[in-house]
C-alpha positions as CSV (number, residue, x, y, z in Angstrom):
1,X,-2.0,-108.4,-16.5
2,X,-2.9,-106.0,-13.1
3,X,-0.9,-102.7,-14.2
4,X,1.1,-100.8,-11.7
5,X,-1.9,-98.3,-11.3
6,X,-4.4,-100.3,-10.4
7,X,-2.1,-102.4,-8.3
8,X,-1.4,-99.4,-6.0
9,X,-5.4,-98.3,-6.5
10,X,-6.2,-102.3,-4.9
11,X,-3.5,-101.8,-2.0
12,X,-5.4,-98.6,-1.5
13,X,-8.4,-99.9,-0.9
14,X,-7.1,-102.6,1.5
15,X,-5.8,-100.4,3.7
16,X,-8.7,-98.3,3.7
17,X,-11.1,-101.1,4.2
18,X,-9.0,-102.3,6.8
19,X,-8.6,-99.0,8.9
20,X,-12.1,-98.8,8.7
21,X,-12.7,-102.4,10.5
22,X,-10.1,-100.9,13.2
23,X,-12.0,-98.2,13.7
24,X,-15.2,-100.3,14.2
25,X,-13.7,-102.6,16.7
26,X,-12.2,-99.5,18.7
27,X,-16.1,-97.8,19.1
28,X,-17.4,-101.4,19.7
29,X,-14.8,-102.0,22.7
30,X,-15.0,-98.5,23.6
31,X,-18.5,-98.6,24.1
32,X,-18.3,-102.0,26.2
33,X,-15.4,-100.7,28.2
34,X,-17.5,-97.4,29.2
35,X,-20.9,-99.9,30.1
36,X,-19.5,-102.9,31.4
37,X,-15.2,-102.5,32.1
38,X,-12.2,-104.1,30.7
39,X,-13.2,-107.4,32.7
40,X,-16.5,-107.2,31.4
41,X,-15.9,-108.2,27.9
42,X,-14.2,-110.0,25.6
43,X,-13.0,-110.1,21.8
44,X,-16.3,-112.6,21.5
45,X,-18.6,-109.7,22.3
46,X,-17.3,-107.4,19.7
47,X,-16.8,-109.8,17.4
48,X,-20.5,-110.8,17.4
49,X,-21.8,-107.1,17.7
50,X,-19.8,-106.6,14.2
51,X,-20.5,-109.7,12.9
52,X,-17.0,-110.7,11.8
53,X,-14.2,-113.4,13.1
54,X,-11.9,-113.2,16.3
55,X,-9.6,-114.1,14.4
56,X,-10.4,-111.0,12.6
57,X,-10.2,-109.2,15.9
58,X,-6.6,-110.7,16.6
59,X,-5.5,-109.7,13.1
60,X,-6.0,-106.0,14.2
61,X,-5.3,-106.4,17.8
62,X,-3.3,-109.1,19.0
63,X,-5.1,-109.2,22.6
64,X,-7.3,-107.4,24.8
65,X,-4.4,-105.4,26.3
66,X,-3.3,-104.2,22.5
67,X,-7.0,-103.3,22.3
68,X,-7.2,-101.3,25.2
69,X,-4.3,-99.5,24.7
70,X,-5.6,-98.7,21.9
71,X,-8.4,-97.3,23.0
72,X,-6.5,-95.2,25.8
73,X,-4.6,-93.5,23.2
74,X,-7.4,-92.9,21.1
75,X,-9.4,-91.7,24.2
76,X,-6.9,-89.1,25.4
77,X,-6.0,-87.5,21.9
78,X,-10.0,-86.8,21.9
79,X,-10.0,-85.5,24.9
80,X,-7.1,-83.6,24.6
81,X,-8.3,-82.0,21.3
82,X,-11.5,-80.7,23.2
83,X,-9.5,-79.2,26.1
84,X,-7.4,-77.8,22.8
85,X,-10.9,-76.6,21.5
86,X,-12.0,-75.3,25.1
87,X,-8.6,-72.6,25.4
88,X,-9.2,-71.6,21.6
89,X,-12.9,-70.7,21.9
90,X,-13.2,-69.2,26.0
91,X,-11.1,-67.0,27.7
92,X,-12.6,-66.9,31.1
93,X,-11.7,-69.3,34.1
94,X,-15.3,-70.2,35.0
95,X,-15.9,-70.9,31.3
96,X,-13.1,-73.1,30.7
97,X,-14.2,-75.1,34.1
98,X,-17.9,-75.2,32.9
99,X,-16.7,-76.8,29.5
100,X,-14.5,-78.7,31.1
101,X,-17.7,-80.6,33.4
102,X,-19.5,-80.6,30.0
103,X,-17.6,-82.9,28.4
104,X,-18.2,-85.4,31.4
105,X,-21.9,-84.3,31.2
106,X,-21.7,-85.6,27.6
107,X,-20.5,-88.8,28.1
108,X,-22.9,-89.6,31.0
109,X,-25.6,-88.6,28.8
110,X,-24.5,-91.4,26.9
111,X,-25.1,-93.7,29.6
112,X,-21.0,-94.3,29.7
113,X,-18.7,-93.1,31.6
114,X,-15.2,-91.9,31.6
115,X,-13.0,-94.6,29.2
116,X,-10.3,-94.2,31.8
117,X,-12.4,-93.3,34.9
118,X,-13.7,-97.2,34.1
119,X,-10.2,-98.8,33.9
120,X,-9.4,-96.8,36.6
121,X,-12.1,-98.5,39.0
122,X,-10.5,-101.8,37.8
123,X,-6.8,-100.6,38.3
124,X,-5.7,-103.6,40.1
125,X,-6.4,-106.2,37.5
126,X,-5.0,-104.1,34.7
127,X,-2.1,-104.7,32.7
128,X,0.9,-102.7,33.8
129,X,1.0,-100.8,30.1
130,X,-2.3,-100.0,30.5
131,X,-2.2,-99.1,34.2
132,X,0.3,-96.3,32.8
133,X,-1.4,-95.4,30.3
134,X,-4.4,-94.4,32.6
135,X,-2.0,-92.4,35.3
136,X,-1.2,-90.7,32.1
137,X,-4.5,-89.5,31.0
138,X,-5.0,-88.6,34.5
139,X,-2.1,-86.4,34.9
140,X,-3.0,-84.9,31.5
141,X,-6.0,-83.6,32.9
142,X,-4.5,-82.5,36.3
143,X,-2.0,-80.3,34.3
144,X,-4.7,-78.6,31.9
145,X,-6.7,-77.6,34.7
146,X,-3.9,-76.3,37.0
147,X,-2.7,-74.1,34.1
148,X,-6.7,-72.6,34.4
149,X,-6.3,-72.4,37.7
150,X,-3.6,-70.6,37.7
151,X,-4.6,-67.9,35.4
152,X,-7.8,-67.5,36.7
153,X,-6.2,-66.5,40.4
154,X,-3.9,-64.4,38.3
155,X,-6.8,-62.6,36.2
156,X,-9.3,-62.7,39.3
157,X,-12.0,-64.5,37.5
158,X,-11.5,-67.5,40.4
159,X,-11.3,-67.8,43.7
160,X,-8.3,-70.7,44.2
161,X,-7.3,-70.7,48.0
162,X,-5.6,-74.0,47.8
163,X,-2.8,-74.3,45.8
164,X,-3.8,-75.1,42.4
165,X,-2.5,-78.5,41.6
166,X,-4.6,-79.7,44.8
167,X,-7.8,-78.1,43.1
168,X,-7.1,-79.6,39.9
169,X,-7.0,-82.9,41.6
170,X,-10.2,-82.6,43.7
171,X,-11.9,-81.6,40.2
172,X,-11.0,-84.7,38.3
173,X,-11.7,-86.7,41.6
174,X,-14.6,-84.6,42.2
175,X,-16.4,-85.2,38.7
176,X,-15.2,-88.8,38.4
177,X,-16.8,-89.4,41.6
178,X,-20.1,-87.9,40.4
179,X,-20.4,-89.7,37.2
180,X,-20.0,-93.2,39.2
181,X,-22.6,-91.8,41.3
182,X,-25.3,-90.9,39.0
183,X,-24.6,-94.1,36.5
184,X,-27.2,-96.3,38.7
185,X,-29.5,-93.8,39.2
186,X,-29.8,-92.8,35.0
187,X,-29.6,-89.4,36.3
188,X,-27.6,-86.9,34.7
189,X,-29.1,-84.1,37.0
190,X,-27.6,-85.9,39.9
191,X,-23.9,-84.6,38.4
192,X,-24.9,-81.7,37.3
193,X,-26.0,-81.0,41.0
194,X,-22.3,-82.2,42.4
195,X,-20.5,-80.4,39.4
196,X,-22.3,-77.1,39.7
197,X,-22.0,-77.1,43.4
198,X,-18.4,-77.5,42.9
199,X,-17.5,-75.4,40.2
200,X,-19.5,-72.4,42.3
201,X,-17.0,-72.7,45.0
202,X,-14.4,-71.7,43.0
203,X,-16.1,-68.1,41.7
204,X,-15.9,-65.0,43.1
205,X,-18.9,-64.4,42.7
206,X,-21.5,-67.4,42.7
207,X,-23.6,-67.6,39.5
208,X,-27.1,-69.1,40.4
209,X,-27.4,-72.7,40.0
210,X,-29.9,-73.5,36.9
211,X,-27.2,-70.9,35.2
212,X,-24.3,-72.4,35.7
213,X,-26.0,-75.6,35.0
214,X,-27.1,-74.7,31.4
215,X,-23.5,-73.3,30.7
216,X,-22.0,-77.0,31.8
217,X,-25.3,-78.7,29.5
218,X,-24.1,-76.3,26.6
219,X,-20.5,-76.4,26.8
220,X,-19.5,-79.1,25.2
């Protein structure tokens, strides 16, 4: 007869075992999603890259879009827990900005890119839910770096002449932009180069280049 004890101690287990074949299938899809796009693959790729079922797959995830949305979430709470990080361990506005282009750095080094700066480039054949969900991440981002923006200008460490809610958005456009760039070449000095150029307009006093540059590499 299974006593209570280890009845609860096998349900234990399940659930563990089966949070852990989640979490497998997210960084498999993740991963496929930052090389190749949410059109790029399907539950047949992950499911032979774990060797398991898609009916596994389904059992977890009832379709690609569940997947991905999935993933978004996922994505963002990341993210937002290292811009989280970012405010507890700097203080200064060009700090926080150099992080911030480190954690792109980071992923490019990878040889991804942005989870949501790829849906993003395949916005018009996404799922509505998931076309929100990216906006979202998005806006996120726009709203961290306007609140450095803004106390930068008030503390003097930057030089903001455009309002700062325009800045923020020609960052995340800015760095996006330079990760789809350098992702052909392999080249991760090809964003540092369009980061640090950017980042040093917004100084009061430029830092040289290979500086700055080894603050972004060491920021994250």
């Amino acid at each position: 007869m299974v006593t209570e004890k280890h009845d609860k101690s096998s349900a234990a287990g399940r659930r563990r075992r089966s949070g852990d074949t989640a979490t497998r299938i997210l960084d498999s899809a993740e991963k496929l999603v930052q090389t190749r796009g949410f059109n790029g693959f399907s539950y047949a790729d992950v499911a032979a890259e774990l060797g398991v079922t898609k009916a596994s797959l389904h059992y977890h995830f009832a379709g690609k879009t569940e997947l991905a949305h999935a993933l978004i979430t996922r994505y963002a709470e990341r993210f937002s827990a290292a811009l989280e990080q970012i405010e507890t361990r700097l203080t200064a506005g060009p700090a926080k900005l150099d992080a911030y282009a480190g954690l792109y750095a980071d992923v490019l080094r990878e040889h991804r890119i942005c989870l949501c700066g790829m849906l993003a480039a395949e916005y018009g054949t996404l799922p509505e839910p998931l076309r929100e969900r990216v906006i979202a991440f998005f806006d996120d981002n726009e709203a961290w770096l306007e609140h450095v923006l803004e106390q930068g200008r008030a503390d003097g460490s930057l030089r903001v002449d455009a309002p700062p809610r325009e800045t923020a958005r020609l960052i995340v456009s800015a760095l996006e932009g330079a990760m789809l760039v350098a992702r052909p070449y392999r080249d991760v000095e090809r964003f540092h180069a369009a980061a640090t150029g950017l980042l040093a307009t917004l100084t009061p006093t430029t830092s040289p280049i290979g500086r700055r540059k080894a603050r972004i590499d060491e920021a994250v």
